[in-house]
Steps between C-alpha positions, in 0.01 A plus 500: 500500500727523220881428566797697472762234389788759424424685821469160697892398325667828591325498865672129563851575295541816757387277783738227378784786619426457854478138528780348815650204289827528709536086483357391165549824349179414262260843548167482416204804436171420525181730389146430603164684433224484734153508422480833724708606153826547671859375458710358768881355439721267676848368505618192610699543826722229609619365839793340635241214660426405159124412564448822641533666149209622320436585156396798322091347376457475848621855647337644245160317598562566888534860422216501294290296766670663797347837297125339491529364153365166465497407135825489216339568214883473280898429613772584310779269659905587364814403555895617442571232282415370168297237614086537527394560875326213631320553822563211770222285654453696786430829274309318261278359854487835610382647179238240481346660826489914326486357108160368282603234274435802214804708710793620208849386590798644320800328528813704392895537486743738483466544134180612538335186355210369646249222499132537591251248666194469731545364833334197475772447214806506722272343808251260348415324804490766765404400870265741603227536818231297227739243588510534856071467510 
């Protein structure tokens, strides 16, 4: 399955539009493709019971799961500010349950500047179920 980067940036920059940042005011887009070869976004949509909050890699999973997708074959993850997005440890956990280790991960800004990796490069040491046998 090849993969649309350019498509996968503008999908997350629109999405980025409707993300609820109403306390830290930092909005985030987020672009996945599935292996079913469709695109679902997410935004990161805040809460005022701060650990209630929930960011945009995993709504755009949910939907994608919620849909019957199972596996992310690429994210594009971006951000308002100038700064690289860096997904937190409970998207980078939850992307270890949806991503292979071979799974592309673009990391962008508002400049439209952008870093790529696998998965296993930004979560080396993934618990998964192997661990759980």
């Amino acid at each position: 399955m090849e993969i649309n980067e350019q498509q996968l940036f503008d999908i997350a920059d629109k999405a980025m539009n409707n993300a609820y940042a109403p306390y830290s005011h930092y909005q985030v887009g987020a672009a996945i493709l599935c292996d079913n070869g469709k695109i679902y976004s997410g935004v990161n949509i805040e809460n005022a019971s701060f650990g209630l909050t929930n960011c945009a890699e995993r709504t755009a999973i949910f939907k994608a799961v919620s849909e019957g997708a199972k596996q992310v074959k690429a994210i594009v993850i971006t951000n308002g500010t100038e700064e690289m997005s860096k997904p937190c440890g409970a998207c980078r956990q939850v992307m270890s349950e949806f991503m292979g280790s071979d799974a592309i991960v673009f990391l962008a800004n508002n400049r439209n500047d952008y870093e790529q990796y696998t998965f296993k490069q930004i979560l080396p040491l993934a618990f998964s179920d192997e661990d759980m046998n």
